[in-house]
N, C-alpha and C positions, 0 to 999 in steps of 0.2 A: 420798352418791350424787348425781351431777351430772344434771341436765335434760338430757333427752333432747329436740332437736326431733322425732321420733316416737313422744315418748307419748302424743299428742294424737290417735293416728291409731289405736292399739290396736281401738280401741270397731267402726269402719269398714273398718280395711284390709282385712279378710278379704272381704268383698263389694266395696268398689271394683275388686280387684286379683285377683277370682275366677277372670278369664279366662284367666290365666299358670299355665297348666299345663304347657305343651308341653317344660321344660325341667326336670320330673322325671320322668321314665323315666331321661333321658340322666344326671342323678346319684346314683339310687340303681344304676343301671346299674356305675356307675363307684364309687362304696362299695364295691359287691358285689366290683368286681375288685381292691380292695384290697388285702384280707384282713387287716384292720387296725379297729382304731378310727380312727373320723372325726373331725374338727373343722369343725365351720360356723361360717363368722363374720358377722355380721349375722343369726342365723337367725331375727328377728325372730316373727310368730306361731305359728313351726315349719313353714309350707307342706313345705320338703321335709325337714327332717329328721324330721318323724313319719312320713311317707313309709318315711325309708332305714331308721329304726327297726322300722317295720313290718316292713319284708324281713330284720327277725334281726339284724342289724348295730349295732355299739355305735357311740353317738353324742354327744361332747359339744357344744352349740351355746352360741354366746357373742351378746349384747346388751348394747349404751349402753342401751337402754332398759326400766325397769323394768315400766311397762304392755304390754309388747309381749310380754314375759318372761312377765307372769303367764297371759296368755292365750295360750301356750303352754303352758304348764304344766296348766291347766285343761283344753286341745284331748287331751296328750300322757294325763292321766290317763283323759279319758273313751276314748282309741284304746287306751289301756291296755298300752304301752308304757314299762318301767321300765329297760332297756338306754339312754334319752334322757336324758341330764344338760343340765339349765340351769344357765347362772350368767351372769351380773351383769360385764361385761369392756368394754374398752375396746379394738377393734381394735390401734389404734395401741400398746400399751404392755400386753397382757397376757400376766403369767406361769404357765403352766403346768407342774407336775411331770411334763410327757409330753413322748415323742414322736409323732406320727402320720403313717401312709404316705398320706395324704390329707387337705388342710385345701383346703374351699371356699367361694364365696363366691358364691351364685346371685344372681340378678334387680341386675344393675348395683349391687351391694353395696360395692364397689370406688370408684365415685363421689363415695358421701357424704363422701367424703375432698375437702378443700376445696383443699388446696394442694399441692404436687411433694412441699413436706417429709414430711408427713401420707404420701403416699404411700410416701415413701421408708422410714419408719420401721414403715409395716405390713409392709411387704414385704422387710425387715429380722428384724421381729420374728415375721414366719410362718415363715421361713427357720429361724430358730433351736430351732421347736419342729416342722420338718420329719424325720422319721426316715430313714436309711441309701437313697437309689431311692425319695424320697417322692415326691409331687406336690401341686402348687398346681393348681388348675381352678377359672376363674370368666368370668365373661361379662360385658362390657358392649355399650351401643349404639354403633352408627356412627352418628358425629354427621351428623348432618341438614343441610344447609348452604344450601338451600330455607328451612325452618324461620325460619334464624338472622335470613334479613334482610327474615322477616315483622314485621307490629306487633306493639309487644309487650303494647300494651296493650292487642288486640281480643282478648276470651276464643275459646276455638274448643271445639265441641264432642270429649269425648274418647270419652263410651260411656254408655250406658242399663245400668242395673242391675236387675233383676228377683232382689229376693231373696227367695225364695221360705220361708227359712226362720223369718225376723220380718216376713215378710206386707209388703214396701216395696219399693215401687221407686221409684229413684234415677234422676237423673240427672246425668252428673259433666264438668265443664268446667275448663280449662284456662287460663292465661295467664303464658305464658311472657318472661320477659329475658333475654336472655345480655348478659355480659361479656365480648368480646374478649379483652382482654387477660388477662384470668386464668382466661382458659375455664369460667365460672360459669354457670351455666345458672340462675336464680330463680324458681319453678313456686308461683302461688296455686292452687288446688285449691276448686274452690265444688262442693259437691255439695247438689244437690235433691232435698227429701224429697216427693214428690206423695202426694195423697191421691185417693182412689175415683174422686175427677172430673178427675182431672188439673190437678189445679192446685197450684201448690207450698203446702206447708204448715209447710215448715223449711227451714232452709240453714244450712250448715256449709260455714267456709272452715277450709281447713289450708295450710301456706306449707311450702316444704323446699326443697332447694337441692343440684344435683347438678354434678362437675365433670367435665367432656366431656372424653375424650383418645383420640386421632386414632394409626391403625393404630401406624405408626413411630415416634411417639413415646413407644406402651406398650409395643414392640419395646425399644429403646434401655431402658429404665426400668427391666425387665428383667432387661437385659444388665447393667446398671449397680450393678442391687442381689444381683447375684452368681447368676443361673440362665440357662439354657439354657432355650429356647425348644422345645417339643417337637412342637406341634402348634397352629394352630390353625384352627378350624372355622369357616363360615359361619352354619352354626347345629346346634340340637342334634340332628341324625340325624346330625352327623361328617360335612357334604355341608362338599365345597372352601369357600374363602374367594373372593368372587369381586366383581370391580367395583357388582355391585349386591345384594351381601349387605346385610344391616340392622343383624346379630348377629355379636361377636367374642366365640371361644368360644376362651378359652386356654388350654393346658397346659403347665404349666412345672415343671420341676426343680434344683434346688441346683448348679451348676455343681462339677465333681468335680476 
């Protein structure tokens, strides 16, 4: 089993990244209209597939990462949800004995894909374990183009964490690179642990690496790896897509 660069983030992600809600209603929403079993890919600590679990709906979710997986498995047993399957998968190259009317792919899941190929080959290999009028549905950001030709080396604050349930608050910073030419975006992650008086008492950096792609380009992508474009949304209440949207929300289907 290969290294994950997000096993390092198991322990944290649940509190760094607490504030990403808003785009589970919109996929257990879309589960529900399925009528099918699910597949999520990257479902890392399960944010939403113990969610669509919850709502009755069968769900398998798949992880590169083994720590990410187990703390899923841990979250899914205490929600008490057995309709949720984990495994152990490889976006790019995994085989399943199913088909499903719905494989998703929340919170910029789609990214960690480093190069066109990578992309090419998930979106290949989701296609093929798509059922009869399935759909793909996943989200990523609109790249930032302000951002890009900030410095890369001044950290910037990203958000204050109050986590209420292991008694710490955090606070979490940013320092971002892009690479032009391969649309690499390079993200250190310093998070501060403060103690009573405010003053730091630990820090953890984590490093990951995400790859930006720009409206038309994931349009063409696509078209290219054989689906029709069915919708997509500015963000997750289904409002238009519009010059100053943030969030592309896609929906796609297996070209017939």
């Amino acid at each position: 089993m290969d290294i994950s660069p997000y096993d390092a983030w198991a322990e944290i992600y649940d509190s760094v990244f607490s504030y990403v809600v808003d785009d589970i209603p919109f996929y257990v929403e879309e589960a529900t209209r399925s009528g099918g079993t699910v597949l999520e890919l990257g479902c890392g600590t399960g944010r939403v597939s113990i969610p669509i679990a919850h709502a009755g709906i069968d769900i398998v979710g798949i992880d590169a990462s083994s720590t990410m997986l187990a703390r899923a498995r841990e979250k899914s047993r205490e929600a008490g949800v057995p309709n949720l399957k984990l495994l152990w998968a490889d976006m790019r190259d995994f085989n399943l004995s199913s088909e499903f009317k719905l494989v998703i792919i929340p919170f910029r899941g789609l990214l960690s894909l480093l190069s066109v190929d990578d992309e090419i080959r998930t979106l290949m290999n989701i296609k093929r374990h798509l059922a009869p009028g399935g759909k793909l549905i996943f989200d990523i950001f609109v790249p930032d183009l302000d951002m890009m030709v900030q410095e890369g080396d001044v950290p910037y604050h990203f958000r204050d964490v109050a986590d209420t349930e292991i008694g710490r608050h955090l606070v979490v910073w940013n320092q971002a690179r892009y690479d032009a030419f391969s649309q690499v975006m390079s993200i250190r992650t310093t998070i501060e642990q403060l103690d009573d008086s405010g003053r730091v008492s630990s820090k953890i950096y984590r490093d990951f690496a995400l790859r930006y792609i720009f409206r038309w380009e994931m349009h063409h992508l696509l078209g290219l790896c054989g689906y029709d474009v069915r919708a997509l949304y500015g963000n997750f209440e289904r409002g238009e897509f519009r010059e100053d949207s943030t969030e592309m929300v896609w929906v796609a289907s297996p070209q017939v």
